[in-house]
SERO-4910 file (N, C-alpha, C, O; in steps of 0.05 Angstrom, whole numbers):
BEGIN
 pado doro    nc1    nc2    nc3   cac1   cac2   cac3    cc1    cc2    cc3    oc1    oc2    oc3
  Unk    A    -19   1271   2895      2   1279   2876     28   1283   2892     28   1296   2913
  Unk    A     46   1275   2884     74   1276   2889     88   1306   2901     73   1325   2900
  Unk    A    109   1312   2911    113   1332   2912    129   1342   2893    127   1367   2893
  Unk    A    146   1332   2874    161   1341   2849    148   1343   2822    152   1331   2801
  Unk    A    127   1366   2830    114   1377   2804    120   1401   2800    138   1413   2810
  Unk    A    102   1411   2781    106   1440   2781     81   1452   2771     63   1440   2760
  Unk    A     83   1482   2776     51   1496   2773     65   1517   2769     85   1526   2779
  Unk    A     42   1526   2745     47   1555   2727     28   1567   2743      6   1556   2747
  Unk    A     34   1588   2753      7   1612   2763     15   1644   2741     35   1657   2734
  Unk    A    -10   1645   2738    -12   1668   2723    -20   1691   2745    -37   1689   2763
  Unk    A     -4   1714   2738    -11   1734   2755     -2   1731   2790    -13   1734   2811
  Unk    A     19   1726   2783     29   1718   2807     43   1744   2828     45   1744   2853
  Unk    A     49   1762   2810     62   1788   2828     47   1793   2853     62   1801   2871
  Unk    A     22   1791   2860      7   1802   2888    -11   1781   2889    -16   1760   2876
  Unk    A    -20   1792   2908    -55   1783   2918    -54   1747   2929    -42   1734   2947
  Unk    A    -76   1740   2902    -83   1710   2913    -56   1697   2896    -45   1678   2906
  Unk    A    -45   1707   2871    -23   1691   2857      5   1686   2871     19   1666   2870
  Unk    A     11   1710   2883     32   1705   2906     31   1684   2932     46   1666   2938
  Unk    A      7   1694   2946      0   1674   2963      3   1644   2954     16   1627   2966
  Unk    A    -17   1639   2927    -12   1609   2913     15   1596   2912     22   1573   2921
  Unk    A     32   1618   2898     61   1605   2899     80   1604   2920     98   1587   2920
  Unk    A     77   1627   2944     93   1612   2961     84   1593   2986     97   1587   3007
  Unk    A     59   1586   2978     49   1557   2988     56   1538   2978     66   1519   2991
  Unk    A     52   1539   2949     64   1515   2934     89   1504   2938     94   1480   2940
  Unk    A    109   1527   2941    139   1529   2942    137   1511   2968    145   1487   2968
  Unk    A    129   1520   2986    128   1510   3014    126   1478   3014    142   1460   3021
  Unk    A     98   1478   3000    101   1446   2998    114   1433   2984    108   1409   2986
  Unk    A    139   1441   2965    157   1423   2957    156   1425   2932    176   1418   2920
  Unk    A    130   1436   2913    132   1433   2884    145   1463   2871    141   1485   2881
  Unk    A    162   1458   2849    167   1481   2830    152   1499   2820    139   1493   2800
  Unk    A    150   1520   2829    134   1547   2826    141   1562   2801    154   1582   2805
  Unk    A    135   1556   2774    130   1580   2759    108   1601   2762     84   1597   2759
  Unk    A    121   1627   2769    111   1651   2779    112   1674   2757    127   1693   2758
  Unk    A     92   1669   2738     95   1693   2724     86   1717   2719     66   1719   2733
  Unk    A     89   1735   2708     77   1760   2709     86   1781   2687    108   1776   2677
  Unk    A     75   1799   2679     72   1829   2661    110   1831   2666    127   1827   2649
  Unk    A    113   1839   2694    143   1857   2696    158   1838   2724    154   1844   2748
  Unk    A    172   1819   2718    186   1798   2733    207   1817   2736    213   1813   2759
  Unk    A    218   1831   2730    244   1849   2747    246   1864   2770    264   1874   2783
  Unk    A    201   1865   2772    206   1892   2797    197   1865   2811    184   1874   2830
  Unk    A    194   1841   2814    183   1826   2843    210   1808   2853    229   1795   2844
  Unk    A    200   1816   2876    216   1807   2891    217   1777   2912    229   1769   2933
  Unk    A    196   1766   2891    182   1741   2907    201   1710   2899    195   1688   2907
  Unk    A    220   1717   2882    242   1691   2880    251   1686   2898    259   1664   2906
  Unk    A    252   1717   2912    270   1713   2942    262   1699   2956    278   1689   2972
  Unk    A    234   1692   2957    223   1681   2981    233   1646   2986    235   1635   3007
  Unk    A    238   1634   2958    243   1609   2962    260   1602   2940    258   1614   2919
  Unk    A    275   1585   2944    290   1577   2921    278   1555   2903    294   1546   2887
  Unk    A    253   1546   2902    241   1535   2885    222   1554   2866    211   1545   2846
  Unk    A    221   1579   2875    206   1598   2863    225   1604   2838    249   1605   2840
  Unk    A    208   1607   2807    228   1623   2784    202   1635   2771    179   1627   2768
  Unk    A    217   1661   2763    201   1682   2747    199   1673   2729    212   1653   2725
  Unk    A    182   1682   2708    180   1682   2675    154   1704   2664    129   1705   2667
  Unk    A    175   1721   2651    151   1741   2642    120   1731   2621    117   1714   2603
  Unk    A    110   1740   2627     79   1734   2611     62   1744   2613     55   1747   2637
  Unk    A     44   1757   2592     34   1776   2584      1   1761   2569     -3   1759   2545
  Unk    A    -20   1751   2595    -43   1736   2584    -64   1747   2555    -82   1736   2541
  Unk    A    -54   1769   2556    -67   1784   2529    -49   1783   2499    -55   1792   2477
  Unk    A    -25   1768   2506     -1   1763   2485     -5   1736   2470      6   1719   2484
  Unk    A    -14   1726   2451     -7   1701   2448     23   1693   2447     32   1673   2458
  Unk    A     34   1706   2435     61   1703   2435     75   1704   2454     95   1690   2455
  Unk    A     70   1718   2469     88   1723   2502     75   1701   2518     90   1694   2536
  Unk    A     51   1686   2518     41   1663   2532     56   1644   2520     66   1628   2535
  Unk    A     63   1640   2492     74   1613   2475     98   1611   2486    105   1591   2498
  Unk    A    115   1639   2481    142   1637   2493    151   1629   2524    174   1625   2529
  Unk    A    124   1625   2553    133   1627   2569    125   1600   2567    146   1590   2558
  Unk    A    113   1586   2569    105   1566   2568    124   1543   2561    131   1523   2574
  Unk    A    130   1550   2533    158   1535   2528    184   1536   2541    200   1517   2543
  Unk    A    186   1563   2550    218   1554   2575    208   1554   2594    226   1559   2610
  Unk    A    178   1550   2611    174   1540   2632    179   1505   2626    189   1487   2640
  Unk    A    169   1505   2604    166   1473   2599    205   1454   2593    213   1432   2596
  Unk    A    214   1475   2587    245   1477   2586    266   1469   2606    285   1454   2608
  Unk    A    249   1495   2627    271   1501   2648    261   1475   2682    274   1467   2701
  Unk    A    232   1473   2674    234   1457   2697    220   1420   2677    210   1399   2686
  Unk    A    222   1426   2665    221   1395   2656    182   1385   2650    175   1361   2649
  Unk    A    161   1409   2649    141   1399   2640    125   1416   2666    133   1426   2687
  Unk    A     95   1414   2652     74   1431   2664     56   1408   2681     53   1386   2670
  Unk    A     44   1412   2709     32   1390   2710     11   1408   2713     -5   1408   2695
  Unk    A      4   1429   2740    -19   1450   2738    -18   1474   2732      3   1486   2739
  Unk    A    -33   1486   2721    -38   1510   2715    -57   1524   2728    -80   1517   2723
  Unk    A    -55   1546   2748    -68   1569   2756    -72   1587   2739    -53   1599   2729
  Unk    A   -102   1593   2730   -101   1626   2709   -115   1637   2734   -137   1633   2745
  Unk    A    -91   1655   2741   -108   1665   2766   -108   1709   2747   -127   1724   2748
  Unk    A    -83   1717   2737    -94   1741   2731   -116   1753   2712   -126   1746   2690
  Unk    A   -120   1772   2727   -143   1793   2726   -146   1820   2739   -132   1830   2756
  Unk    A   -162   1827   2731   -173   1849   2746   -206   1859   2746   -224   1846   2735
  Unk    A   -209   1884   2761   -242   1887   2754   -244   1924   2747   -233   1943   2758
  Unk    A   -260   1923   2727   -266   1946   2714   -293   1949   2731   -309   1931   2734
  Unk    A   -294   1969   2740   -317   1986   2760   -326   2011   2749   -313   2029   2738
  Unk    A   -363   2010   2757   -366   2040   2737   -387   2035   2737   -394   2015   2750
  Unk    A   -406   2047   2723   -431   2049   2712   -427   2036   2680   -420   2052   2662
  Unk    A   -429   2023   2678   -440   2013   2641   -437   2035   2624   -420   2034   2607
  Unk    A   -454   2059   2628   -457   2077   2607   -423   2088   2606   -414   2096   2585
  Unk    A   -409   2087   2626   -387   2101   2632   -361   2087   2623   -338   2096   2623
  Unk    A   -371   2063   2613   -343   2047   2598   -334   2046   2574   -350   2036   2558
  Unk    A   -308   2055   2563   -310   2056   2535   -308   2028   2526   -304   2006   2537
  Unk    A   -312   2032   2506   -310   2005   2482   -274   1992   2488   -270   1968   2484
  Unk    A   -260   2004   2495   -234   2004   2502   -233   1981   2521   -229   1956   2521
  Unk    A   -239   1999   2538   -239   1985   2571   -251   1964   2575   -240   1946   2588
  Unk    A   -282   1960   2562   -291   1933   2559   -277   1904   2554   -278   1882   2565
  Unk    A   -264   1916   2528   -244   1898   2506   -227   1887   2530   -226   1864   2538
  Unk    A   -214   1912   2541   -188   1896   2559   -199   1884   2577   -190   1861   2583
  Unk    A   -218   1892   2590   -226   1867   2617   -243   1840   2608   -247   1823   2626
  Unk    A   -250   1837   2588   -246   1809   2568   -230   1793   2555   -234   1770   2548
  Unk    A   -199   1814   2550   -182   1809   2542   -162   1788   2565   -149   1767   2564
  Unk    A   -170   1814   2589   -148   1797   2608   -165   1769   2626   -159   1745   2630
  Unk    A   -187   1784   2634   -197   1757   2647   -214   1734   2631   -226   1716   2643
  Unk    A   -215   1736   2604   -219   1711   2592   -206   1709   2572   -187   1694   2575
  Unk    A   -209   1720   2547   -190   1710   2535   -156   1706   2537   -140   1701   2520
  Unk    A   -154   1710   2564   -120   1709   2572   -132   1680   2581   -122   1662   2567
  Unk    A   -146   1673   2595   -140   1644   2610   -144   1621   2586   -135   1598   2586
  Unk    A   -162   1636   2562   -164   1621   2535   -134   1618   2522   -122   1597   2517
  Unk    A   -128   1643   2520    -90   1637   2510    -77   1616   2531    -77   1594   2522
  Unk    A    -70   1618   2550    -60   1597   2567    -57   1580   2575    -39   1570   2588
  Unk    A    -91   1569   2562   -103   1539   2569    -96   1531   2542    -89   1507   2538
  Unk    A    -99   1549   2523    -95   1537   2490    -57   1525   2489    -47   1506   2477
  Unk    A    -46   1544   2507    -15   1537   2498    -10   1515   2511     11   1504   2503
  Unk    A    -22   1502   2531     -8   1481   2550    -24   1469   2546    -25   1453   2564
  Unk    A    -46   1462   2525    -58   1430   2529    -47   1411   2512    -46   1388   2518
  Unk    A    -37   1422   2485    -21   1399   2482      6   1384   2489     19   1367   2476
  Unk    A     10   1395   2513     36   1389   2529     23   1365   2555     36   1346   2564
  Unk    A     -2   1372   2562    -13   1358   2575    -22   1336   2560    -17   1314   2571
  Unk    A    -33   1336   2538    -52   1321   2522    -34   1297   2516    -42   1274   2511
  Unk    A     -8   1304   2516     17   1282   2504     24   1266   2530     26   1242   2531
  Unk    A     29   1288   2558     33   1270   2576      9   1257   2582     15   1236   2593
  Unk    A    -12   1259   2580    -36   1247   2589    -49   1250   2616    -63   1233   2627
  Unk    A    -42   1281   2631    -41   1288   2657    -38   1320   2663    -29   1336   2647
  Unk    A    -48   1324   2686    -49   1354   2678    -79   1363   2696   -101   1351   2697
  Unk    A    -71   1387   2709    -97   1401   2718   -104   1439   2713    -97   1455   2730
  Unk    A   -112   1444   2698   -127   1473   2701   -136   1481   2717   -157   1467   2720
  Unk    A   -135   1495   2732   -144   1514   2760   -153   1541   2747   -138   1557   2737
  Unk    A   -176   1544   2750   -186   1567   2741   -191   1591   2761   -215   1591   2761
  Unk    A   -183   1610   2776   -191   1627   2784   -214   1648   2774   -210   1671   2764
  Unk    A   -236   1636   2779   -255   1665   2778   -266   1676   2804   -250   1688   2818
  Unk    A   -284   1674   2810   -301   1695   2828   -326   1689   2836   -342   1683   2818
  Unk    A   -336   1689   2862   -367   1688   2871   -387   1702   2847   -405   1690   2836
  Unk    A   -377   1741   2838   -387   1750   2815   -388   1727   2792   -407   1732   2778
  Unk    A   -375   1707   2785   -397   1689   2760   -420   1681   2776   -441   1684   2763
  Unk    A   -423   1674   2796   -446   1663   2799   -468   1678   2809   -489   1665   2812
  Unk    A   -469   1710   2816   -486   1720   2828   -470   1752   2808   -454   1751   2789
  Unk    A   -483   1776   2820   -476   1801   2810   -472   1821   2833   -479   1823   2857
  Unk    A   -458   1836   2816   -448   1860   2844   -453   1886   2833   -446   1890   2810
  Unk    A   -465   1903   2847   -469   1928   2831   -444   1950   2821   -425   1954   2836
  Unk    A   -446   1963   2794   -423   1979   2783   -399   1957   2780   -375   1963   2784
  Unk    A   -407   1931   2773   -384   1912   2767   -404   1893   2737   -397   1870   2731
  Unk    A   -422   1905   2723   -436   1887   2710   -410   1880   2690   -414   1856   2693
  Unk    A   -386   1881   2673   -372   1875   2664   -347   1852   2677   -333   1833   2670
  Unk    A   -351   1866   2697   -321   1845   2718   -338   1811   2712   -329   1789   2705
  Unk    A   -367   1823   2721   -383   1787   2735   -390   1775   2700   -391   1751   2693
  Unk    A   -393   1808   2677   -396   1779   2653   -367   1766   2639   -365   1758   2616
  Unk    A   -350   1768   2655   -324   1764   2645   -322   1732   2662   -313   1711   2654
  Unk    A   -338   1741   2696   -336   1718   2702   -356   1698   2709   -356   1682   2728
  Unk    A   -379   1703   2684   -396   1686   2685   -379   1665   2653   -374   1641   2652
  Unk    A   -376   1682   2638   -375   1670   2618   -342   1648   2620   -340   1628   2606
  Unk    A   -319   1657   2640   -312   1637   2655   -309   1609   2663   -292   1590   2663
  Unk    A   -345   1617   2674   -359   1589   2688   -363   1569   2668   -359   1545   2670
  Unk    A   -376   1586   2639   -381   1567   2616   -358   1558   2609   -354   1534   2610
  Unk    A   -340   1573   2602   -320   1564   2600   -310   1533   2610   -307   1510   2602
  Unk    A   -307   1545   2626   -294   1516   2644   -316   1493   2650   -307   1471   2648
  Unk    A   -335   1494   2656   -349   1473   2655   -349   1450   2627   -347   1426   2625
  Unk    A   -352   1469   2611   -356   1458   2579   -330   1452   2572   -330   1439   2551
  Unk    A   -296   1458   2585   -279   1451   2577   -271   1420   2607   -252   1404   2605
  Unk    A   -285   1419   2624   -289   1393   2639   -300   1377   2628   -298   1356   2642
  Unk    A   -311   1373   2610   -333   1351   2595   -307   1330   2572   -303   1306   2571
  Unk    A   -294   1353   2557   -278   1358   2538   -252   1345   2547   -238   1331   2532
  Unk    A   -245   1350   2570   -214   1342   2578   -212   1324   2595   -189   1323   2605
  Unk    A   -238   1299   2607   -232   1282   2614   -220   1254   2603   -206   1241   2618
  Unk    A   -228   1245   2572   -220   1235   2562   -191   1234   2575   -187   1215   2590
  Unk    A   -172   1250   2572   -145   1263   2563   -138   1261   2595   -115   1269   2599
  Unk    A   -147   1253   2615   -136   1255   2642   -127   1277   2653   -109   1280   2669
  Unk    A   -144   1298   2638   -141   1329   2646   -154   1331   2661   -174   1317   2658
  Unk    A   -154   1353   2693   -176   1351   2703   -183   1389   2704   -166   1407   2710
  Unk    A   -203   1392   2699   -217   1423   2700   -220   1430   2731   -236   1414   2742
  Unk    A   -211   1447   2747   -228   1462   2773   -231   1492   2772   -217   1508   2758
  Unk    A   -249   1497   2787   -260   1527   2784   -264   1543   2811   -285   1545   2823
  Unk    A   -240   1555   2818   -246   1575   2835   -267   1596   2846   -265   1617   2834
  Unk    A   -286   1596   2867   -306   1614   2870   -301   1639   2889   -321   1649   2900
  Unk    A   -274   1651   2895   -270   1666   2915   -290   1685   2926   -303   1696   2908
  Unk    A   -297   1691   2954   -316   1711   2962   -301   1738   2959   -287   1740   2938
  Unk    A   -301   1761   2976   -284   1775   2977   -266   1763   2992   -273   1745   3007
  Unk    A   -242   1770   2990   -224   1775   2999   -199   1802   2999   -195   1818   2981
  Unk    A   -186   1802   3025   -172   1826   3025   -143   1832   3012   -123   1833   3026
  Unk    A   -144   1835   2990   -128   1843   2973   -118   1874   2965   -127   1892   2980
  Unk    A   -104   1879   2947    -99   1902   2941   -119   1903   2919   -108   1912   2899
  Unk    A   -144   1897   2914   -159   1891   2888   -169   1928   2887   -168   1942   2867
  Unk    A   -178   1935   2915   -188   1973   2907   -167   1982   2906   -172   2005   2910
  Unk    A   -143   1981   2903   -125   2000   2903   -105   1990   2878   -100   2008   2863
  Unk    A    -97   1973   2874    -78   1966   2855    -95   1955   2826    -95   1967   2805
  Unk    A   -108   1932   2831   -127   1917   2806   -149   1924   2793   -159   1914   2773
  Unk    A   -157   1943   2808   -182   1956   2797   -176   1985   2777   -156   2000   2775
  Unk    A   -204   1985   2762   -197   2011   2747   -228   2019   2739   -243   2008   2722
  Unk    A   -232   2040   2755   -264   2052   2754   -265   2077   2735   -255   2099   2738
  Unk    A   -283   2063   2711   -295   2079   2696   -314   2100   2709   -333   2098   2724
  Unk    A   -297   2126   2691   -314   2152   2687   -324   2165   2667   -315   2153   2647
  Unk    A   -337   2182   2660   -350   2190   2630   -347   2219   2636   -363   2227   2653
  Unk    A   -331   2237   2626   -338   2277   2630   -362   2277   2622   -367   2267   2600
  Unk    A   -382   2286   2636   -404   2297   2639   -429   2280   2638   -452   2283   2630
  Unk    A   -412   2260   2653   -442   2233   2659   -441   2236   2690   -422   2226   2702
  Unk    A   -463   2252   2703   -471   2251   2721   -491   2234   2737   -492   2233   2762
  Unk    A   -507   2223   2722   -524   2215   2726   -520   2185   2741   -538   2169   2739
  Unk    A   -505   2181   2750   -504   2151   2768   -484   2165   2792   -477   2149   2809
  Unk    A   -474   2193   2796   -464   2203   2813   -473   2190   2843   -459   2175   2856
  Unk    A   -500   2199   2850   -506   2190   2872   -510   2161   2877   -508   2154   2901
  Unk    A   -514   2148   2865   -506   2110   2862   -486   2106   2877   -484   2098   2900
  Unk    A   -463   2113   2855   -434   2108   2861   -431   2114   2885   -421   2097   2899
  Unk    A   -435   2134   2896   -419   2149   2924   -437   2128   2943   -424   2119   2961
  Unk    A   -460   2121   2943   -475   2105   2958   -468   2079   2964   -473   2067   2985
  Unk    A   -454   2067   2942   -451   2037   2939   -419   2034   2946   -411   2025   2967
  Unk    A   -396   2049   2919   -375   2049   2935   -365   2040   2957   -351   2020   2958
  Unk    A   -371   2057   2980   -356   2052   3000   -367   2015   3015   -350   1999   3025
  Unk    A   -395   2011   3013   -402   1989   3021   -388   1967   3006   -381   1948   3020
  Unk    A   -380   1968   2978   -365   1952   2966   -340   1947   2981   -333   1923   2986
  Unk    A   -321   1976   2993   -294   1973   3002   -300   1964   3029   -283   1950   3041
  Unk    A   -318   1970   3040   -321   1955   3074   -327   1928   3066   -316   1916   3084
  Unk    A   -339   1907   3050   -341   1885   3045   -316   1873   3039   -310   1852   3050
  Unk    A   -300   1884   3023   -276   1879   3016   -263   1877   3049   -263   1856   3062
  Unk    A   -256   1894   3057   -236   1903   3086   -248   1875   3100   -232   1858   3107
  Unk    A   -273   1871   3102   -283   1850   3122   -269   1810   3109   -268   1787   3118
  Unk    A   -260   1825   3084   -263   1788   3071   -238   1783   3083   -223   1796   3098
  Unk    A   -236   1753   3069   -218   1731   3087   -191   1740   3074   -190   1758   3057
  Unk    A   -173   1727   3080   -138   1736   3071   -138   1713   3051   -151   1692   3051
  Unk    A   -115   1723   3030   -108   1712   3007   -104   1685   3013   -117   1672   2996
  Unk    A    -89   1663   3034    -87   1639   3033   -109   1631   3042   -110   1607   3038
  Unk    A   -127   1639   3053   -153   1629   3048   -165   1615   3018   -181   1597   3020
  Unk    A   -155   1625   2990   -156   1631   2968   -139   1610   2960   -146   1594   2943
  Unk    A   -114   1608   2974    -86   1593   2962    -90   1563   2970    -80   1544   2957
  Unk    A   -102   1559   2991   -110   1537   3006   -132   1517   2988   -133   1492   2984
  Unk    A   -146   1540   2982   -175   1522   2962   -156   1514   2932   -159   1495   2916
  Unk    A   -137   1535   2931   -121   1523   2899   -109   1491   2901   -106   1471   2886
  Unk    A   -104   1497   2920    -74   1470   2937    -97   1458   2930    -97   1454   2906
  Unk    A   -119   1448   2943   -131   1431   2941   -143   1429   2918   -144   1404   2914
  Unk    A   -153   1439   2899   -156   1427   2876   -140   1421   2860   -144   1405   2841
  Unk    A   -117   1432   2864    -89   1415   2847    -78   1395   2859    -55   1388   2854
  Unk    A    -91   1383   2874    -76   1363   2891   -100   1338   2894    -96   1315   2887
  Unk    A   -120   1345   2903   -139   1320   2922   -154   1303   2891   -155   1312   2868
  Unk    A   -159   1288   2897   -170   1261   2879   -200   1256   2872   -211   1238   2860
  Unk    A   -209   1283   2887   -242   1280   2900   -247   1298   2857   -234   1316   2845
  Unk    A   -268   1281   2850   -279   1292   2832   -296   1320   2830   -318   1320   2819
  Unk    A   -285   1344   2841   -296   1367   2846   -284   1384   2822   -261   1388   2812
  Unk    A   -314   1394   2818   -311   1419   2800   -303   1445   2809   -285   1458   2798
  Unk    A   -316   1453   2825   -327   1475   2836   -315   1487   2870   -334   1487   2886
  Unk    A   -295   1494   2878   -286   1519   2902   -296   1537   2908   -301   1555   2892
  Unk    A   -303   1537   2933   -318   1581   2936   -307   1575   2969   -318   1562   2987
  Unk    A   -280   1592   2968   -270   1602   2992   -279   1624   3003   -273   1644   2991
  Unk    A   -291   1627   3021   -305   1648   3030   -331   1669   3022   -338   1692   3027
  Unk    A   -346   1638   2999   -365   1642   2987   -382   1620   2994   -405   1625   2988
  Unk    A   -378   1596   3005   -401   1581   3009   -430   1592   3003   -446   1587   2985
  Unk    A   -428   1610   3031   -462   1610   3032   -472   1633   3012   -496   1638   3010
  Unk    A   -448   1650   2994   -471   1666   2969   -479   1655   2956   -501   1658   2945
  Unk    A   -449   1631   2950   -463   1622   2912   -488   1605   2935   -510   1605   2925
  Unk    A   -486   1596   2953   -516   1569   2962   -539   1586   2964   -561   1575   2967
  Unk    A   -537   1613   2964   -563   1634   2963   -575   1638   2944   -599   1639   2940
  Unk    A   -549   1644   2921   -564   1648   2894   -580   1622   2879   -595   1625   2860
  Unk    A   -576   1600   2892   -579   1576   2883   -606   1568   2880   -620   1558   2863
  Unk    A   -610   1587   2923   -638   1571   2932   -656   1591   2940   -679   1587   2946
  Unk    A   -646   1614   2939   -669   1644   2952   -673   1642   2920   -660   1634   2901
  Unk    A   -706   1657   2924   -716   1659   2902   -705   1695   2891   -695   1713   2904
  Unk    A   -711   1694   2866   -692   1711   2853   -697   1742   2857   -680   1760   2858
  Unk    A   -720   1743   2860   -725   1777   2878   -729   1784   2902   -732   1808   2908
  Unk    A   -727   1762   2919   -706   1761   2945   -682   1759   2950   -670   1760   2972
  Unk    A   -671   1756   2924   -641   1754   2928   -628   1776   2913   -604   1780   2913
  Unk    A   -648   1790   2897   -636   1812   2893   -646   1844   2906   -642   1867   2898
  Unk    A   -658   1834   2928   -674   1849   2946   -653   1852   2970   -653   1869   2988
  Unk    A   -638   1833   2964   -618   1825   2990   -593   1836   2988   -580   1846   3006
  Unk    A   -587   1835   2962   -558   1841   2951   -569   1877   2946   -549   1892   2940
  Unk    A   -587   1888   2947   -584   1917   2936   -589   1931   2969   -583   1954   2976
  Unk    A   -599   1913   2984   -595   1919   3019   -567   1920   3029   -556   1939   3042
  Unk    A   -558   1897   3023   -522   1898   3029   -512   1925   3025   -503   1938   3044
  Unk    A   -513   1932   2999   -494   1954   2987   -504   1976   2986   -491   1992   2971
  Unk    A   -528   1987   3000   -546   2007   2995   -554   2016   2963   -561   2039   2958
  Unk    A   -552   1995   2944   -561   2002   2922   -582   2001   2915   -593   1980   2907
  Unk    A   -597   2030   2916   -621   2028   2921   -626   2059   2891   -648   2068   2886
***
């Protein structure tokens, strides 16, 4: 692919979405960088191919509207990153009906609003790639995240079943598998459910917790992440499927048998 394209990243203010765009920028293509609150980032600065545009993946309306003066201001969509999200942490019993809603809201049905507003912009040019950001969690589980991983299992269906669908159309589907990586995800993206007077997973939590945040501290850096994007928005190779710094989990869950592998995963984290 050329270098005078352009790519929408969703959730671009931090983490892996920043990293994405000022790689992109680097390599030459037009960076739509959008996000919730484009006035407090300061990441236009970084390149003069970089432009903000507010967007709000839980908005249909605020996705319709960016979309169209992205499609405006730089002359057409060629890839799309749905990279925001976040992860709701907790015990199950400890999540309201609330909290559920929104971390379905944002990490799937936002990448559903997004993908719905730009395919018939693609569908006309006859070209076009979806980049899906999910997570090693679709393909395996993490403890006190059972909501984060069914947000990004159902994801995986997602996008697989929308690869079948969008070849005709010279669309091409890829799917991000990130391992950990070291982000601001415990401190800024996350939001851990509590319940007044649910004690009872007390000692869990304090047990598992911290092994969660030392796994995190140990993972790879965001262009680790931005690198595997580049390449599925770019290379020719018929690949579905990325796992940056996940190789060998999702190839565990694949091939260890399933109460060895969850014998393995509750050793990791002392969830016991």
């Amino acid at each position: 692919m050329s270098a005078d394209k352009t790519v929408l990243i969703t959730g671009a203010s931090s983490g892996i979405g920043r990293a994405t765009a000022e790689l992109f920028a680097q390599r030459g293509w037009t960076v739509a960088a959008t996000m919730r609150k484009p006035e407090t980032s300061d990441l236009a600065s970084k390149s003069d191919r970089i432009r903000l545009f507010k967007l709000d993946v839980t908005d249909q309306a605020s996705v319709e509207a960016a979309v169209a003066d992205v499609i405006a201001q730089c002359g057409g969509i060629d890839v799309v990153v749905n990279n925001a999200g976040y992860g709701l942490m907790g015990p199950f019993e400890a999540q309201t009906d609330e909290q559920i809603r929104r971390q379905f809201e944002t990490n799937l049905f936002g990448v559903l609003n997004v993908t719905r507003a730009v395919l018939p912009h693609m569908r006309e040019r006859r070209q076009g790639r979806i980049v899906n950001v999910g997570s090693a969690a679709g393909r395996m589980t993490l403890p006190l995240y059972s909501m984060y991983s069914a947000t990004k299992w159902a994801l995986e269906g997602f996008s697989e079943g929308l690869w079948f669908e969008l070849r005709q159309h010279n669309i091409k589907v890829k799917i991000i598998e990130p391992g950990m990586i070291k982000t601001d995800f415990f401190e800024r993206s996350r939001e851990v459910a509590t319940k007044p007077g649910l004690t009872a997973y007390d000692d869990f939590v304090a047990q598992v917790a911290p092994n969660l945040k030392a796994w995190e501290e140990a993972g790879a850096e965001s262009d680790v992440v931005a690198r595997s994007i580049w390449r599925a928005s770019t290379s020719i190779w018929p690949r579905l499927r990325y796992q940056p710094n996940a190789t060998f989990t999702v190839w565990g869950r694949g091939w260890v048998p399933g109460h060895l592998y969850v014998r393995l995963i509750r050793r990791l984290f002392n969830a016991w």
